[in-house]
GUPARO-222632 format. One line per 10 residues: number of its first residue (from 0); their letters; for each residue y, x, z of N, C-alpha, C. Coordinates in Angstrom, 2 decimals, decimal comma. Layout:
BEGIN
NUM> A> Y X Z Y X Z Y X Z; ... .
***
This chain:
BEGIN
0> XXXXXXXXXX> -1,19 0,83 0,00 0,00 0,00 0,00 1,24 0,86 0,00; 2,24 0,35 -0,57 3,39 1,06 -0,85 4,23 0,31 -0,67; 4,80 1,15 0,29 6,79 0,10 0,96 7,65 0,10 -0,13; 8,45 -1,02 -0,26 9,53 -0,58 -1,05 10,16 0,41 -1,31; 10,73 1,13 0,01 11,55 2,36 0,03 10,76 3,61 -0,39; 9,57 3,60 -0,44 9,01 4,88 -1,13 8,75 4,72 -3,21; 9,01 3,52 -3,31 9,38 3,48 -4,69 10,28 3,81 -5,68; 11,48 3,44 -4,57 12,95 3,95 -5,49 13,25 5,25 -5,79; 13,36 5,58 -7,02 14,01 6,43 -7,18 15,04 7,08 -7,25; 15,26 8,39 -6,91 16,38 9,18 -6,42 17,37 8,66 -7,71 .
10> XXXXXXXXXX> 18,87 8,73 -6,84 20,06 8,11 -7,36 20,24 9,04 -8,38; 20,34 10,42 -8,39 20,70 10,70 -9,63 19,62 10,57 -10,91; 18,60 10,11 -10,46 17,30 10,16 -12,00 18,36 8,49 -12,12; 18,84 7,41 -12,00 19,55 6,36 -12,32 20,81 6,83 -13,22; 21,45 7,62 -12,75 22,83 7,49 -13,34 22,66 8,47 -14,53; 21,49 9,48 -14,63 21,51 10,30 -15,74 21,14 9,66 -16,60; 20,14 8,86 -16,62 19,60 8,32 -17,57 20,40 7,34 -18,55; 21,65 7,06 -18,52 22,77 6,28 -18,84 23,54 7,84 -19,79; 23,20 8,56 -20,11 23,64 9,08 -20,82 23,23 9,15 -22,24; 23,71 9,14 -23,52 23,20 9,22 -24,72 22,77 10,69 -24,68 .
20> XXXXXXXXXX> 21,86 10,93 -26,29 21,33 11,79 -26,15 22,19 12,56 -27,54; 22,74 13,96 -27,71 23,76 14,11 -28,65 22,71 13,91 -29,78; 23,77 13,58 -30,94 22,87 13,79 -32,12 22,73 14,41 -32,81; 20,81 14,74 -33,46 20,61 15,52 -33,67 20,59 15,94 -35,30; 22,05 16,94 -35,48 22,97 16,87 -36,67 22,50 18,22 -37,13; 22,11 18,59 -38,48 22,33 20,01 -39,41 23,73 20,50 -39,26; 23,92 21,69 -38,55 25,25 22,41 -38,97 24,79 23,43 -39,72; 25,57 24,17 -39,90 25,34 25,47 -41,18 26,31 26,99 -40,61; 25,18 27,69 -40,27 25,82 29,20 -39,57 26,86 29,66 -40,60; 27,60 30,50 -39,86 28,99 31,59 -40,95 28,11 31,80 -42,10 .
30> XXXXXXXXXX> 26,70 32,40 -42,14 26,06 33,10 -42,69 24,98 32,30 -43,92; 25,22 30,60 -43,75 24,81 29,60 -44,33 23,15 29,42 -43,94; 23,09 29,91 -42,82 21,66 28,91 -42,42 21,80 28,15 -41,50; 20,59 26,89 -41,86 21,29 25,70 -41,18 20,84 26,12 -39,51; 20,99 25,30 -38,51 21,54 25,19 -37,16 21,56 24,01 -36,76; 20,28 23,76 -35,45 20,03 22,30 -35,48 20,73 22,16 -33,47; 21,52 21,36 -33,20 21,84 21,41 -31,50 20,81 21,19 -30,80; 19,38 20,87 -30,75 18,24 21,05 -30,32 17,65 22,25 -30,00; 18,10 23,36 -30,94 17,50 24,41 -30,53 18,70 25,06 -29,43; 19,71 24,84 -28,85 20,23 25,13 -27,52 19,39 24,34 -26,06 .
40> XXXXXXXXXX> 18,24 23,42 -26,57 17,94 22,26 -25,17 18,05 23,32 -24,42; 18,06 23,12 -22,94 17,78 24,26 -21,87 18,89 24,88 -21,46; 20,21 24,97 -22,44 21,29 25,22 -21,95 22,82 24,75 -21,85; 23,59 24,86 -21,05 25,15 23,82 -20,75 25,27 24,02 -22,33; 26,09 22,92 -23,22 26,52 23,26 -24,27 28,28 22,63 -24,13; 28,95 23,38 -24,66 30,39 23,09 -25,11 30,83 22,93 -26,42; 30,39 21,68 -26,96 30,49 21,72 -28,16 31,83 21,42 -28,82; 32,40 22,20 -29,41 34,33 22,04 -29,37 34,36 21,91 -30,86; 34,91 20,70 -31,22 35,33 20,71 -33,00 36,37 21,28 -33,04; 37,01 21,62 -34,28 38,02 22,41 -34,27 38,29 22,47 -36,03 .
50> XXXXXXXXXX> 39,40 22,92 -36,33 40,09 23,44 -37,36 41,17 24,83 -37,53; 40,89 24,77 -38,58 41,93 25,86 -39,08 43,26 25,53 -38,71; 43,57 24,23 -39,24 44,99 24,07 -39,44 45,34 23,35 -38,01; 44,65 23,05 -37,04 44,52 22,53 -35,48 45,57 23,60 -34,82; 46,57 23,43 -34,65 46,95 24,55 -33,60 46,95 24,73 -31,79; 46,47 23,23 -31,67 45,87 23,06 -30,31 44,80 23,94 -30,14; 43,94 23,74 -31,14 42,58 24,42 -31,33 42,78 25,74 -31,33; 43,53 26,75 -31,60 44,20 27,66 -31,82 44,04 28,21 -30,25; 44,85 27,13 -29,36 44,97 27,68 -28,12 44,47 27,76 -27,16; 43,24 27,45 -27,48 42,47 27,11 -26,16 41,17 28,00 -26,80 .
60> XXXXXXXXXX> 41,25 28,89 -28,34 40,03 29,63 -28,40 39,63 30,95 -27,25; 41,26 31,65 -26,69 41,07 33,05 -25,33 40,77 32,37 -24,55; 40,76 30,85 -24,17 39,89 30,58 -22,86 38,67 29,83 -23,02; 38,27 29,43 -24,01 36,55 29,34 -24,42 35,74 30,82 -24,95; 36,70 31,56 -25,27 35,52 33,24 -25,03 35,89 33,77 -24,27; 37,00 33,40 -22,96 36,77 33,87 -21,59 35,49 33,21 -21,08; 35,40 32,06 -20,85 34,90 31,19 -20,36 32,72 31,81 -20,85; 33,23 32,24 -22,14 31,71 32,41 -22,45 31,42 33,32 -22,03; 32,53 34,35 -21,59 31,68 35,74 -20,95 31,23 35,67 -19,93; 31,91 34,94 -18,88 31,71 34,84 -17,72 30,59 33,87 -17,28 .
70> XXXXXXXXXX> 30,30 32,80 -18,10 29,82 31,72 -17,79 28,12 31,69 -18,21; 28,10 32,37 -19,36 27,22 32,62 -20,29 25,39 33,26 -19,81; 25,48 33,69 -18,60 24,44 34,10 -17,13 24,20 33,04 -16,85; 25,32 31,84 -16,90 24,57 30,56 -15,85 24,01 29,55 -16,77; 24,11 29,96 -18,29 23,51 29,06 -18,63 23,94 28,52 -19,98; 25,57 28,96 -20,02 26,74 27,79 -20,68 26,35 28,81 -22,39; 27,02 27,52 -23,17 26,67 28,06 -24,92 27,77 27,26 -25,37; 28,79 28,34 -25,62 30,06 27,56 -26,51 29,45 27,66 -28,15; 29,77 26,32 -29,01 29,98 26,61 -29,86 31,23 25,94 -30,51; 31,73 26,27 -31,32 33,06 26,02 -32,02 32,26 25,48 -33,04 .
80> XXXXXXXXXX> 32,74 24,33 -33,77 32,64 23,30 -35,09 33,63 22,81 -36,08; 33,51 23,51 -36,97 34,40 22,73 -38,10 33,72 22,05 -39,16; 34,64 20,85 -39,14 34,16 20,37 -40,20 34,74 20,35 -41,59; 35,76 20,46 -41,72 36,99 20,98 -42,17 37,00 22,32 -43,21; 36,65 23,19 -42,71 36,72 24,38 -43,07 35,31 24,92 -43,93; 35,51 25,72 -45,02 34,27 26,51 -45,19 34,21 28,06 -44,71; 33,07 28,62 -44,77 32,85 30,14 -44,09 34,05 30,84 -44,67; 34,46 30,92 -45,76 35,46 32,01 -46,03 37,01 31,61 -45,50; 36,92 30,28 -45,08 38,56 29,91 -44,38 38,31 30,09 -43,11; 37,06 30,13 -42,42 37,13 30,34 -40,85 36,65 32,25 -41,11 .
90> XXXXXXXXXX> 36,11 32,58 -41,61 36,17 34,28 -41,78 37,32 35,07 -41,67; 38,48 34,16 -42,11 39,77 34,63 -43,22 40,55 34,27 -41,79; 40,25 33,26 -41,46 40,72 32,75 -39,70 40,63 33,59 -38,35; 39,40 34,50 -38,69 39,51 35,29 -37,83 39,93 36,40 -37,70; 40,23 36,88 -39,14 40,46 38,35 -39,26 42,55 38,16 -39,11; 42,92 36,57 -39,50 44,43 37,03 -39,26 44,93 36,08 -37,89; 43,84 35,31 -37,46 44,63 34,35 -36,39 43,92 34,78 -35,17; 42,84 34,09 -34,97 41,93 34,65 -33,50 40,84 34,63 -33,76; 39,76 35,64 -33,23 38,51 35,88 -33,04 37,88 34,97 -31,76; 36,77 34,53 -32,57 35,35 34,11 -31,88 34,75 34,89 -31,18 .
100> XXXXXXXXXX> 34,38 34,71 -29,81 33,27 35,15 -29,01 32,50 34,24 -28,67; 32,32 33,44 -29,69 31,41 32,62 -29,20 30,51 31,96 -30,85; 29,85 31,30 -31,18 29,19 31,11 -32,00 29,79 29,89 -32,83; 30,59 30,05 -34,19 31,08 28,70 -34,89 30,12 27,92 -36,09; 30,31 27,41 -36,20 28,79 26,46 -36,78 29,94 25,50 -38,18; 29,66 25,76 -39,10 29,96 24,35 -40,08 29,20 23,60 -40,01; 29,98 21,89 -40,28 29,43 20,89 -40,12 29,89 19,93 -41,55; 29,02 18,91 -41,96 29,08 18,07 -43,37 29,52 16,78 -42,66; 29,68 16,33 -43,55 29,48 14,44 -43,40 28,79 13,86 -42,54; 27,45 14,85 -42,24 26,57 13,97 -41,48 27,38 14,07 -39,86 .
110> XXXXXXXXXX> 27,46 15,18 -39,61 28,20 15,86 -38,31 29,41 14,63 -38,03; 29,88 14,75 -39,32 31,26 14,10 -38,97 30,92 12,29 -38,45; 29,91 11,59 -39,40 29,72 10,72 -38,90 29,10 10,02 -37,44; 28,32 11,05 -37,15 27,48 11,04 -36,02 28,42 11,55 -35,12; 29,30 12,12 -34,87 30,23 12,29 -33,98 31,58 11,81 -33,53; 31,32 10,64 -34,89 32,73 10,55 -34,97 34,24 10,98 -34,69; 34,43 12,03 -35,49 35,28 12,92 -35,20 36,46 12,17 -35,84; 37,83 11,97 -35,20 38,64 11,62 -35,61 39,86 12,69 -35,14; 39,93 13,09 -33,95 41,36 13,82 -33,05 40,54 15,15 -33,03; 41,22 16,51 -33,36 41,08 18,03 -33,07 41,96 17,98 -32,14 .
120> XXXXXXXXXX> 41,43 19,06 -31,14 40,02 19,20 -30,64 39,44 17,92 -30,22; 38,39 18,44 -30,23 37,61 16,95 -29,79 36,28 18,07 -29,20; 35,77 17,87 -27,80 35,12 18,63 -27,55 33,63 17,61 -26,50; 32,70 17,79 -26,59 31,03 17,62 -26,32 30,62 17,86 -25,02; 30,66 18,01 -23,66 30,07 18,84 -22,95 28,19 17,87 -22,92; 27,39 18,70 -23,57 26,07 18,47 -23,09 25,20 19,09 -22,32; 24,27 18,70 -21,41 23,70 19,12 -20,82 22,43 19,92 -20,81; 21,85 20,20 -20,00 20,39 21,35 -20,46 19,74 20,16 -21,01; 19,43 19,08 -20,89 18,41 17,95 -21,54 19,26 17,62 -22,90; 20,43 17,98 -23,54 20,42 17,55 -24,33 21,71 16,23 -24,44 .
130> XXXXXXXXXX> 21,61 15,57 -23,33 22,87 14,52 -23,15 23,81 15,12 -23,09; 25,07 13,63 -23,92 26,54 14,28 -23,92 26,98 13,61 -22,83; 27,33 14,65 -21,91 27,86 13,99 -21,08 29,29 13,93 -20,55; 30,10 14,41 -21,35 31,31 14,33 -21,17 32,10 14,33 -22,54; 33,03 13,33 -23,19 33,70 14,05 -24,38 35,34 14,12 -24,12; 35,62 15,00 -24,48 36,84 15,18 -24,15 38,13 15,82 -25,11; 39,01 14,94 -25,30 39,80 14,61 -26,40 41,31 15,66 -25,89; 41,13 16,38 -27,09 42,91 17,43 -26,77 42,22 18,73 -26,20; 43,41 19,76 -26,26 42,72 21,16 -25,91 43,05 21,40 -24,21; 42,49 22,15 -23,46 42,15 22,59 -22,17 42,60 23,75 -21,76 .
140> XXXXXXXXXX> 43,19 24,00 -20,85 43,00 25,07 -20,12 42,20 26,06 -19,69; 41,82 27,45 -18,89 40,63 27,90 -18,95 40,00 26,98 -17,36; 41,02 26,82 -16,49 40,88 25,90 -15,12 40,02 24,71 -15,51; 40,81 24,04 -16,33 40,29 22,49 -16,58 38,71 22,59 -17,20; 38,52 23,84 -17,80 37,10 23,69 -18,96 36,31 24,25 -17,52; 36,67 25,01 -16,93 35,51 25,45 -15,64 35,10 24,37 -14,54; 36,10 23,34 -14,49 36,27 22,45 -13,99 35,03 21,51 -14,41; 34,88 21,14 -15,73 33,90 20,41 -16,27 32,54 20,84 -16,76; 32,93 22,44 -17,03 31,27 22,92 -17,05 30,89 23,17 -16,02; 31,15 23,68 -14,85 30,66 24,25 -13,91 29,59 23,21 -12,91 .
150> XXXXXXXXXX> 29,71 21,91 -12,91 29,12 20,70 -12,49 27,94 20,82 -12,93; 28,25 21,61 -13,78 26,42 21,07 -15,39 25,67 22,01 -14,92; 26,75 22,96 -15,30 25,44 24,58 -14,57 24,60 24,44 -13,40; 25,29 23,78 -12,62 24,79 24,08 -11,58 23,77 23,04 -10,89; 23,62 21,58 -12,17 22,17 21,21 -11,85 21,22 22,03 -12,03; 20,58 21,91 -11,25 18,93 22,89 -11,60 18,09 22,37 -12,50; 17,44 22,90 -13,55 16,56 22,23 -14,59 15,43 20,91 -14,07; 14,95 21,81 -12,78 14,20 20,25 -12,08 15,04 18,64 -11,92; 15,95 19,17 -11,13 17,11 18,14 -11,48 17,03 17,58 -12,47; 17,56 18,49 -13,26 17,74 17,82 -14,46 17,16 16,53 -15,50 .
160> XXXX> 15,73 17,56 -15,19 14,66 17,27 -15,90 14,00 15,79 -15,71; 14,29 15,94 -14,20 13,05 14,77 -13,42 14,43 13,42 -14,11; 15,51 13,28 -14,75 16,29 12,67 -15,51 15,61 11,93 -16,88; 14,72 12,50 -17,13 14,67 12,13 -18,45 13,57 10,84 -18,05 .
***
């Protein structure tokens, strides 16, 4: 026999499970092979759209490859997304505006629809399982982005996991 109270399950396996799961979109490396967000499961992801001609986006790239150096031990995986741009305008982007330390990914139609991207930046935070669990519209500070990853990191994969 089993009491009620040994049935329920723990409050956070409830509220995680209310999260969508991101979708799972073809991007295309600098280098033109494709790149599926599945193969990050297991780690924080920061998924930040972005443009060339974005100059918000512009400003918040020294504190997403601060953010990746430091962060990058606990777990966290920035990637930068354009959809916008091809490899030789974000190449051409880095050599006269700012450099990537972190990994930028092109994205098609499909990206764009499944994400519905409308406002740069427009940024993803997903979790080690894969859920988006935060999206967050306009560019950040390096405070404000530690602010919102640092929550994620620091579920433990069991945590996490016992979510799904």
């Amino acid at each position: 026999w089993f009491r009620p109270d040994q049935q329920k399950p723990a409050a956070p396996t409830t509220t995680a499970q209310n999260f969508e799961m991101a979708p799972d979109v073809e991007f295309q490396t600098l280098a033109g092979k494709p790149f599926r967000l599945k193969e990050l499961q297991g780690q924080v992801v920061l998924l930040n759209f972005w443009a060339t001609y974005c100059i918000p986006c512009r400003e918040e790239i020294p504190a997403l490859n601060s953010l990746q150096h430091e962060l990058q031990a606990q777990g966290l995986k920035i990637v930068g997304a354009s959809l916008d741009d091809d490899a030789n305008g974000v190449n051409a982007y880095q050599q006269e505006v700012a450099k990537f330390e972190y990994d930028v990914l092109l994205g098609g139609s499909d990206a764009k629809v499944k994400f519905q991207q409308s406002v740069l930046p427009t940024t993803y935070l997903i979790d080690r399982q894969g859920r988006i669990r935060q999206k967050i519209i306009g560019a950040r500070d390096k405070a404000a982005w530690e602010a919102a990853v640092k929550p994620l990191l620091a579920e433990t994969p069991a945590t996490a996991s016992a979510a799904n």
